[in-house]
C-alpha positions in Angstrom: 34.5 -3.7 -1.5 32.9 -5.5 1.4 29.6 -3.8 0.7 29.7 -5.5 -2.7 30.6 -8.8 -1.1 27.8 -8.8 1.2 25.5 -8.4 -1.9 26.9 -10.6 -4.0 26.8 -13.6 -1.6 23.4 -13.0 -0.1 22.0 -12.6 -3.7 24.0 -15.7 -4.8 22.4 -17.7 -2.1 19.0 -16.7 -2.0 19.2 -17.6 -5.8 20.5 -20.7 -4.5 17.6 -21.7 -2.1 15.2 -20.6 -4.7 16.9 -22.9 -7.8 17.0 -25.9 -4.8 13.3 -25.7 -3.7 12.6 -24.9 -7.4 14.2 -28.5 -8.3 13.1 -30.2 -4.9 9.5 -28.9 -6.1 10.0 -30.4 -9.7 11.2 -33.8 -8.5 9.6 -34.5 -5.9 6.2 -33.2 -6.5 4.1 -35.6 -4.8 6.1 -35.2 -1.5 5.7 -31.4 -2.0 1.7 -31.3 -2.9 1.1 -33.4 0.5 3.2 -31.1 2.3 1.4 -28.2 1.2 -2.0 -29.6 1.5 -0.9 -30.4 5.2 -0.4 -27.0 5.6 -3.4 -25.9 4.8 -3.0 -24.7 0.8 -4.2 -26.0 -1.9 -2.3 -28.8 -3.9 -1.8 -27.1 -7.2 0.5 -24.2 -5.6 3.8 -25.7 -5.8 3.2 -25.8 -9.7 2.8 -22.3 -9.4 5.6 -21.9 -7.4 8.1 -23.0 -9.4 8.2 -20.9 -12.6 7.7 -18.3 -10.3 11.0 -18.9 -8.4 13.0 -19.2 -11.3 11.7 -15.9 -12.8 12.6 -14.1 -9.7 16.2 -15.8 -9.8 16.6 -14.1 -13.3 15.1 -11.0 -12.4 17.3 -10.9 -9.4 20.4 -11.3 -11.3 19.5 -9.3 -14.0 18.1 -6.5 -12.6 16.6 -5.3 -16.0 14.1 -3.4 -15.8 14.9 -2.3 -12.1 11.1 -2.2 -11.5 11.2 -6.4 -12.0 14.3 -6.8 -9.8 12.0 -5.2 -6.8 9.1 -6.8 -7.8 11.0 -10.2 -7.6 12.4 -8.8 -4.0 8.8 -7.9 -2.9 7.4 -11.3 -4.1 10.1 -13.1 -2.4 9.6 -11.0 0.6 6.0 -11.9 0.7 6.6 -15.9 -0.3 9.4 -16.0 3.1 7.0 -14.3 5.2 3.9 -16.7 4.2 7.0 -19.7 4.1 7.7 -19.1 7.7 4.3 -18.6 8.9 2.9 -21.2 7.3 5.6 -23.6 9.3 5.5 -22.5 12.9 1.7 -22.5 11.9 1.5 -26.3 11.5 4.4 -27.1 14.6 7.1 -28.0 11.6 10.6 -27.0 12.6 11.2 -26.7 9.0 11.0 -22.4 9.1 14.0 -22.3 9.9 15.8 -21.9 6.2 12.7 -19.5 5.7 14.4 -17.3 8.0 17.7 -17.8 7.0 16.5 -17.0 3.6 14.5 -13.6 4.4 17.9 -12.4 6.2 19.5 -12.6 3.3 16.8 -11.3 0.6 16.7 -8.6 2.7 20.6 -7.9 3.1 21.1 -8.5 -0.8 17.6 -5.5 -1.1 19.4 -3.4 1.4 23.1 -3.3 -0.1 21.8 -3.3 -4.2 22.1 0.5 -4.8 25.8 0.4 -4.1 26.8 -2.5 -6.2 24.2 -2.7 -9.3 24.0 0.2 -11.9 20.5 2.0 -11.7 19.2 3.3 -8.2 16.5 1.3 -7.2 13.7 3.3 -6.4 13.1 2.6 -2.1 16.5 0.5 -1.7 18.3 2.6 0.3 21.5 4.5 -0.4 23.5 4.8 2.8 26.1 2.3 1.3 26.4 4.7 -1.4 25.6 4.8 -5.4 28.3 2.9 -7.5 
């Protein structure tokens, strides 16, 4: 019961941060390409970004196919990684829900197998199979 709480918050609220930035990204675009060009990338990104956030959102929750639920968790894995860097690159203090965010992507990876039908393939197991 508590391993199935666990996932089911940390999923909900990575879902969360990703529908948020996905909407902060939409409607405040301007704000968000100067950011990002700040940082280094190039402007057109965060329209990238955002369809690809809401896809992993679904594919997270719906975890059909398995093989796009862990590609979602490995893209998000990667986009947290290159989030946080990307902050304490430039001096911003803003990594911080970066980090917050990949604790919990990787809690929600870790504690999938023993909640969700269908073993994914390198989640691990020692919470058991439901």
């Amino acid at each position: 019961m508590a391993v199935k709480l666990v996932y089911w918050i940390s999923t909900g609220l990575v879902c969360l941060v990703y529908l948020g930035s996905a909407a902060f990204y939409t409607f405040s675009m301007t704000a968000v390409q100067e950011t990002f060009i700040g940082f280094g990338y190039p402007g057109y990104l965060p329209y990238l970004l955002v369809p690809i956030k809401l896809l992993a959102v679904a594919a997270l929750l719906v975890r059909r196919p398995i093989w796009l639920a862990q590609l979602a968790y490995a893209g998000s894995f990667y986009h947290l990684l290159l989030a946080f860097t990307a902050h304490v690159g430039a001096g911003d203090p803003g990594f911080v829900p970066a980090v917050v965010s990949f604790v919990l992507l990787i809690t929600s990876w870790a504690t999938q197998n023993a909640v969700r039908k269908g073993v994914a393939a390198y989640a691990p197991t020692r919470f058991g199979i439901a």
